[in-house]
Structures are given as structure tokens and as C-alpha cells.
N, CA, C and O atoms as a GROMACS GRO file, in nm:
protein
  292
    1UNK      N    1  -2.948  -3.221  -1.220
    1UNK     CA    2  -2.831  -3.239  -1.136
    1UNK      C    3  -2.870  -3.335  -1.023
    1UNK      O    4  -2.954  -3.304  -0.939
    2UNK      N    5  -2.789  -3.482  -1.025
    2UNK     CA    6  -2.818  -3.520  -0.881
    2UNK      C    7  -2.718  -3.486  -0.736
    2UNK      O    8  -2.614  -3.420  -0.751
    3UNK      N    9  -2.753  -3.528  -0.623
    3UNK     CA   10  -2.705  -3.524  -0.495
    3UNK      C   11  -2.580  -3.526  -0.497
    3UNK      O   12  -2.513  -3.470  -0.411
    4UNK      N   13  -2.534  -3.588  -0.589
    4UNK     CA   14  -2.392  -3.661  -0.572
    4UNK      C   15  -2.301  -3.533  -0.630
    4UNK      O   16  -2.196  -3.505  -0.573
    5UNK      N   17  -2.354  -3.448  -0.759
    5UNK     CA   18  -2.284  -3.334  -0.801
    5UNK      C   19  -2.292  -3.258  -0.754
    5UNK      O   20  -2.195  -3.183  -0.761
    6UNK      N   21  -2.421  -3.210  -0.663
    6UNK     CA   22  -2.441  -3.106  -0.621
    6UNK      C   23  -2.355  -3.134  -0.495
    6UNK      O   24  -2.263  -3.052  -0.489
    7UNK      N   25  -2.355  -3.220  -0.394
    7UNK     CA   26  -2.265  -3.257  -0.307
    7UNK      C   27  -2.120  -3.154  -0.308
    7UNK      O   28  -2.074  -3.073  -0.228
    8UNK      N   29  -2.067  -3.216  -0.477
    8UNK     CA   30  -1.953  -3.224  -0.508
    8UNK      C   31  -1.919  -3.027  -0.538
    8UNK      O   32  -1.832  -2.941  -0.520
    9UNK      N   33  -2.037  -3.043  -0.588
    9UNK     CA   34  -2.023  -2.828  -0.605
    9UNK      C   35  -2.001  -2.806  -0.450
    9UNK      O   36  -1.904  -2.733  -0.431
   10UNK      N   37  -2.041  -2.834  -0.371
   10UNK     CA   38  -2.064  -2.749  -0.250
   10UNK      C   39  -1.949  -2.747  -0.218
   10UNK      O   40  -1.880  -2.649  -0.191
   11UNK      N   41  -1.916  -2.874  -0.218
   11UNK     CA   42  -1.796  -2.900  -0.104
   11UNK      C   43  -1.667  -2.861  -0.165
   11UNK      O   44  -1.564  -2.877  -0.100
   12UNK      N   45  -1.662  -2.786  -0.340
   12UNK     CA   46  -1.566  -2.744  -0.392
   12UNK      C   47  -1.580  -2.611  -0.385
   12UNK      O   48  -1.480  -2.544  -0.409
   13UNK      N   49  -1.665  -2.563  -0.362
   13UNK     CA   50  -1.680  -2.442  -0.321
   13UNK      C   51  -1.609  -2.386  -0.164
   13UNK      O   52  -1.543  -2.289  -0.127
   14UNK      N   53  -1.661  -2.500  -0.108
   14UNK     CA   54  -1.652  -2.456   0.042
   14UNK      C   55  -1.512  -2.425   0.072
   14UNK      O   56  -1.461  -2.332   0.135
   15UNK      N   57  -1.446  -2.560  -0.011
   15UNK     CA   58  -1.306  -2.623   0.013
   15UNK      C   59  -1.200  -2.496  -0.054
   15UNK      O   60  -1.088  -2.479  -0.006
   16UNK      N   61  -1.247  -2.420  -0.160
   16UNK     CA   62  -1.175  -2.312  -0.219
   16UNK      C   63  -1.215  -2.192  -0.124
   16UNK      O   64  -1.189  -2.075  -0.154
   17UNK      N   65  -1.252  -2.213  -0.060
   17UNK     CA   66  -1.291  -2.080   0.036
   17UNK      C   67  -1.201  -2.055   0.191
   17UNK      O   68  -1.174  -1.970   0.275
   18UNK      N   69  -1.177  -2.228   0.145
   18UNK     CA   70  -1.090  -2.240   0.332
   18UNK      C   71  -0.959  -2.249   0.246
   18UNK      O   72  -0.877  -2.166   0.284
   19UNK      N   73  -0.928  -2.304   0.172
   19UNK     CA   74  -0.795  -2.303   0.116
   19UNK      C   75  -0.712  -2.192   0.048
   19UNK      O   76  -0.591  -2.176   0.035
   20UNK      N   77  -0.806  -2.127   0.013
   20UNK     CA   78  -0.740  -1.981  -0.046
   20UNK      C   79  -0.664  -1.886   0.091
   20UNK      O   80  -0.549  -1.841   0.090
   21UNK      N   81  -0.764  -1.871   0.203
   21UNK     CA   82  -0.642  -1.828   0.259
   21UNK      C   83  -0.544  -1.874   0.336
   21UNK      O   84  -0.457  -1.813   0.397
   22UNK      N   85  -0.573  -2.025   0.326
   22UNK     CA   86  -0.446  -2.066   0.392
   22UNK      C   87  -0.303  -2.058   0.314
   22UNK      O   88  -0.193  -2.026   0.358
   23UNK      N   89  -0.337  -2.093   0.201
   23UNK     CA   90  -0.232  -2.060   0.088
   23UNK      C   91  -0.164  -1.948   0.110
   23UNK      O   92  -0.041  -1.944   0.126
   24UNK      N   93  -0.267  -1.818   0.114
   24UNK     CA   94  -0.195  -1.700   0.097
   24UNK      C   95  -0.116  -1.711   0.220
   24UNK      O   96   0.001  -1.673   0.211
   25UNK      N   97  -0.171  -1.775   0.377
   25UNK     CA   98  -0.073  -1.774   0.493
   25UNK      C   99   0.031  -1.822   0.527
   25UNK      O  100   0.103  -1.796   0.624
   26UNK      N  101   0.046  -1.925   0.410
   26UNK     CA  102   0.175  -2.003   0.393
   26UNK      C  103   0.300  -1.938   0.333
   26UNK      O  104   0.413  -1.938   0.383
   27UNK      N  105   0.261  -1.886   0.223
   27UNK     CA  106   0.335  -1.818   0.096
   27UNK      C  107   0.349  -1.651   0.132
   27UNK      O  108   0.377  -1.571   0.042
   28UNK      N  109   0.324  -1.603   0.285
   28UNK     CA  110   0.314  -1.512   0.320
   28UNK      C  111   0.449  -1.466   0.334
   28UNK      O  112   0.523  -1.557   0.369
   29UNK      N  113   0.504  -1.360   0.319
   29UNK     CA  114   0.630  -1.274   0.286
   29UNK      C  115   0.597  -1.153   0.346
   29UNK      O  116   0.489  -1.094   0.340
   30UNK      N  117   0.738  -1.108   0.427
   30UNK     CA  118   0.698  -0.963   0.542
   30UNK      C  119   0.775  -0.852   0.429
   30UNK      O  120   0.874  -0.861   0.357
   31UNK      N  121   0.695  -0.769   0.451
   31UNK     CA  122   0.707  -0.646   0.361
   31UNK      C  123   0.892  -0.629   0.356
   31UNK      O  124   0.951  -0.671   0.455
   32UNK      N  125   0.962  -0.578   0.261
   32UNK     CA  126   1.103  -0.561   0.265
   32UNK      C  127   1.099  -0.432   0.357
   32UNK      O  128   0.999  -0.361   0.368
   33UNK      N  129   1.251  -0.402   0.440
   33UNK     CA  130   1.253  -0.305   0.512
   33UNK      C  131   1.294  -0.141   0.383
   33UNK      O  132   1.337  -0.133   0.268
   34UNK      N  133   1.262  -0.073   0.456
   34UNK     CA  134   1.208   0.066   0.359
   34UNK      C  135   1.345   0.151   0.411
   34UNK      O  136   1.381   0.155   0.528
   35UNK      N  137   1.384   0.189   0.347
   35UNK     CA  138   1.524   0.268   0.380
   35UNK      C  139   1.443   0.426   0.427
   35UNK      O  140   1.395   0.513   0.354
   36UNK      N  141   1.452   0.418   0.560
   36UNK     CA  142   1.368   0.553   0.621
   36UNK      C  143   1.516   0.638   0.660
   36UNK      O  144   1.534   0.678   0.775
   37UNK      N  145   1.600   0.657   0.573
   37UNK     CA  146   1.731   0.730   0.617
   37UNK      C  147   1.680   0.876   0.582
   37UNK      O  148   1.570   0.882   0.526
   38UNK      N  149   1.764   1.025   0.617
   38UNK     CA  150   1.699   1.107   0.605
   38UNK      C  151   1.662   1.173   0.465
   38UNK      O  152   1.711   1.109   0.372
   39UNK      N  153   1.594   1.275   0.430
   39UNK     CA  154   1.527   1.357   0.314
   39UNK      C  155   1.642   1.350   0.212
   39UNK      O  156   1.625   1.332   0.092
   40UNK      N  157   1.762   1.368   0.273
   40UNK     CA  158   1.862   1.450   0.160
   40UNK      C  159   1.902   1.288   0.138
   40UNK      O  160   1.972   1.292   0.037
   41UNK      N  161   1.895   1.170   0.174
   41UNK     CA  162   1.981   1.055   0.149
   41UNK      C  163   1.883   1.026  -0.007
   41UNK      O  164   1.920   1.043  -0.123
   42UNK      N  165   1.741   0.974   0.047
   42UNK     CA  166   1.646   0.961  -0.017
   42UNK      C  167   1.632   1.004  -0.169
   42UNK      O  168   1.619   0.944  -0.275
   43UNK      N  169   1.639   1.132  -0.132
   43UNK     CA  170   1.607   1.193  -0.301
   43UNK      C  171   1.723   1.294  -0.317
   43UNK      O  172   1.772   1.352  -0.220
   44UNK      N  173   1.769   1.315  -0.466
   44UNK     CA  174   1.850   1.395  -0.507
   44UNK      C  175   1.808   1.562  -0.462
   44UNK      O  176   1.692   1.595  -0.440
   45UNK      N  177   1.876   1.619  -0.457
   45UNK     CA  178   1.823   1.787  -0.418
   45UNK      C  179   1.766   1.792  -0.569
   45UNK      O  180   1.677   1.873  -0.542
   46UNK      N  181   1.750   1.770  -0.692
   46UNK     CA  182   1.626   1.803  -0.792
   46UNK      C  183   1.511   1.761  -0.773
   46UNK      O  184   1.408   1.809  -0.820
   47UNK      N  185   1.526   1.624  -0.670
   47UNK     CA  186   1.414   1.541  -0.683
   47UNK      C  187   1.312   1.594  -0.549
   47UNK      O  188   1.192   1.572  -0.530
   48UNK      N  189   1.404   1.664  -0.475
   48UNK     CA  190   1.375   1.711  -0.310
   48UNK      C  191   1.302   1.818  -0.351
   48UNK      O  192   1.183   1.820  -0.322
   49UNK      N  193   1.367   1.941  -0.435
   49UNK     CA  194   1.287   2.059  -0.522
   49UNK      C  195   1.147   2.028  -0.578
   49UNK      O  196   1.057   2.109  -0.552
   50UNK      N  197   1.116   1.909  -0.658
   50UNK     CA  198   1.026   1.871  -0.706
   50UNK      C  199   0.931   1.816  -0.627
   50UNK      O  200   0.818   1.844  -0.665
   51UNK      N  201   0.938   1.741  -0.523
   51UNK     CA  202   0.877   1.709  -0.379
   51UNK      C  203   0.788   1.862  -0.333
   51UNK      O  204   0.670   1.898  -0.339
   52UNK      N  205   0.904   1.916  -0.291
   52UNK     CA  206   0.900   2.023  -0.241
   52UNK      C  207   0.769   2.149  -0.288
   52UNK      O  208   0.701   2.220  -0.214
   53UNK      N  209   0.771   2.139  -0.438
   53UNK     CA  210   0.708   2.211  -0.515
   53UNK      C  211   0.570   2.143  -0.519
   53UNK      O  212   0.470   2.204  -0.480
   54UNK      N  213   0.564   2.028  -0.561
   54UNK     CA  214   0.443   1.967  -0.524
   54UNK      C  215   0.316   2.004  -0.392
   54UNK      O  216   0.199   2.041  -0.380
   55UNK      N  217   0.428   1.968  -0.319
   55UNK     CA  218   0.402   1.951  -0.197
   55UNK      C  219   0.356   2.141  -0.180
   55UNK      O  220   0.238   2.145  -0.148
   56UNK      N  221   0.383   2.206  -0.186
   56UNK     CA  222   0.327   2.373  -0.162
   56UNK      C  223   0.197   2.370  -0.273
   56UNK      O  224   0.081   2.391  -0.236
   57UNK      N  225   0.238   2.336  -0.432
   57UNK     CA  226   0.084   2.355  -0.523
   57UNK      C  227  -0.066   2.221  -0.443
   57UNK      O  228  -0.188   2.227  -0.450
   58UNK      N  229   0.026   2.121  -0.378
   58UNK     CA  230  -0.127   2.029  -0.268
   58UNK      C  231  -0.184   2.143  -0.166
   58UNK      O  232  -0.287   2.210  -0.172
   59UNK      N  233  -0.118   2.141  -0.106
   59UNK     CA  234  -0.135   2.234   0.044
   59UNK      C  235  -0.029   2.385   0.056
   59UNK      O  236   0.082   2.408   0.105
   60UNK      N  237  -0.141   2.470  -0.020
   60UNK     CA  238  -0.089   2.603  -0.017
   60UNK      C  239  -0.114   2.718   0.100
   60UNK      O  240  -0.200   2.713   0.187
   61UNK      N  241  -0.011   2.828   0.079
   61UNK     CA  242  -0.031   2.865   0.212
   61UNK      C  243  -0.169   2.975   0.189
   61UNK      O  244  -0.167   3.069   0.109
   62UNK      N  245  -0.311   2.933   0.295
   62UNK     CA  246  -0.369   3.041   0.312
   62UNK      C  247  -0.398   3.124   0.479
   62UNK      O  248  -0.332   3.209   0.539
   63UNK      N  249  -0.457   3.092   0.495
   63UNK     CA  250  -0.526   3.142   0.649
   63UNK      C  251  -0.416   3.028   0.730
   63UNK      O  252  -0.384   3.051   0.847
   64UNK      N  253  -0.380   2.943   0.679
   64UNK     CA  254  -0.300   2.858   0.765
   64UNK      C  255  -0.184   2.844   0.679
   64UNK      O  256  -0.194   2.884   0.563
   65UNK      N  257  -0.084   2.799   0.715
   65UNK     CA  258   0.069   2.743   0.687
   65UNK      C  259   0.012   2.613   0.563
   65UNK      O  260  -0.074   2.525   0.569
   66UNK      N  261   0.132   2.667   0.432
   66UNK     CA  262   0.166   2.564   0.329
   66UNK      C  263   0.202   2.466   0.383
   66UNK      O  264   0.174   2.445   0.501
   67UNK      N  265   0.276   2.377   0.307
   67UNK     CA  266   0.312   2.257   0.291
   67UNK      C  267   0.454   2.303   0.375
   67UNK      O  268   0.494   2.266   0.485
   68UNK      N  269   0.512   2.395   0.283
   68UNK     CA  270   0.680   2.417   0.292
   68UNK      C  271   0.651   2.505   0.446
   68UNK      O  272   0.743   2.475   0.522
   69UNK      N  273   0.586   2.570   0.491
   69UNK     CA  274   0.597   2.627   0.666
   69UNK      C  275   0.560   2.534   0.764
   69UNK      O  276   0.584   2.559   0.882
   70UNK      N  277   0.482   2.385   0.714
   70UNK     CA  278   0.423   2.314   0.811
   70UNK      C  279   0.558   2.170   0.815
   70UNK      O  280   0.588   2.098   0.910
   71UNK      N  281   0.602   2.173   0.700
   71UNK     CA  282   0.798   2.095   0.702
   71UNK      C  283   0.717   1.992   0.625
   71UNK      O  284   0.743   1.897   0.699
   72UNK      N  285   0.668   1.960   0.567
   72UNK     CA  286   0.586   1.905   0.465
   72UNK      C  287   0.728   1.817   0.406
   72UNK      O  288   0.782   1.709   0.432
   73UNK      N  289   0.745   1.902   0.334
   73UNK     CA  290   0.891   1.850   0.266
   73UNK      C  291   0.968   1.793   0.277
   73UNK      O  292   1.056   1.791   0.190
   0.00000   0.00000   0.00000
């Protein structure tokens, strides 16, 4: 390999290292807004049950408050 390729590696290296994130800073997009309306809007009451149920078999009640006494849900 002479100077001239190796040159050419470096500086394609270097050059993909500064350019990658400028790219991504260009082409950058803000998260969509999240519909934070309340529990019952969100999910169907089957889907709220199923939450719900989950949510007590993660964090069950022992020496301290479940899921469903701590409003988990």
C-alpha cells in the first residue's frame, strides 16, 4: 500500500465518522406527540382488565402494596 491510499483510507474513514452524525442531525425528526389522555380513553375496559391483571401477577401484594393498591393501573 502506498501513502497516497493509505492517505485516502484515513481520510475516508475520518470523513464517515464526522458525516454520519451530521446526517442523522439534519434528517432529525421530534418524536410524534403521545396521546397522554386519561386510562379509560387509552385502552378499552378489556384492555384496562388485562393491564390491570398484569400489572398485580409483576408486582404482587406482599409485606407491601400490589400493583392494583399502589394505582399501578
Amino acid at each position: 500500500m502506498d501513502r497516497r491510499a493509505a492517505l485516502a483510507s484515513i481520510v475516508g474513514v475520518l470523513g464517515a465518522n464526522i458525516f454520519a452524525p451530521l446526517a442523522r442531525a439534519i434528517a432529525y425528526q421530534p418524536n410524534p406527540v403521545i396521546n397522554t389522555g386519561a386510562p379509560e380513553i387509552i385502552f378499552t375496559p378489556a384492555q384496562r382488565a388485562l393491564v390491570t391483571a398484569l400489572s398485580e401477577r409483576i408486582l404482587p401484594t406482599s409485606d407491601t402494596p400490589g400493583a392494583i393498591a399502589a394505582g399501578v393501573p
